[in-house]
C-alpha positions, 0 to 999 in steps of 0.5 A: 031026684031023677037028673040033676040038670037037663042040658037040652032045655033053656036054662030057665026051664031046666032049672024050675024043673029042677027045682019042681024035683027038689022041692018034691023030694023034700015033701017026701022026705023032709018029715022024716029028717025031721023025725030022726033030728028030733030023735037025735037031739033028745039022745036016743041011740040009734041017732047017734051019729046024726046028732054028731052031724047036725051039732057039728054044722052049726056049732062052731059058727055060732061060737065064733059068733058068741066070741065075736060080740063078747061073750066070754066062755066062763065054764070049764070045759069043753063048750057043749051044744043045747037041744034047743039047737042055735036059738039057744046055742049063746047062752048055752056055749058061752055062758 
């Protein structure tokens, strides 16, 4: 994306033009981001990092969600996180 925010257009246009650049670059660059997650997610090493990142947005809430409708966490351990990412994420950290 080139600006972030045009100050001299009205409102409403300076923000679809925005919006026009958001959703270009996520055209662009969403398959890619895609590609590298599932790489992640299957553990390959150069994805390491990624999988850190994309584990840890989501984990925490939804094992708050699991405590909070009473699954109880009856395995040993540190919880884990499931490659089927938070579909999955319940039966996978609180069971």
């Amino acid at each position: 994306m080139t600006a972030a925010y045009d100050a001299d257009l009205p409102p409403l246009e300076a923000g679809a033009r925005y919006w026009e650049e958001t959703v270009e670059a996520t055209l662009r660059y969403g398959p890619l981001f895609f590609e590298l997650a599932a790489h992640a997610m299957q553990g390959r090493e150069h994805a390491a990092g990624l999988r850190e990142e994309l584990i840890a947005a989501w984990l925490p809430s939804v094992t708050e969600l699991c405590r909070a409708i009473g699954l109880p966490r009856s395995r040993p351990g540190p919880m884990r996180a499931s490659p089927s990412g938070p579909r999955g994420a319940c039966s996978s950290t609180c069971w």
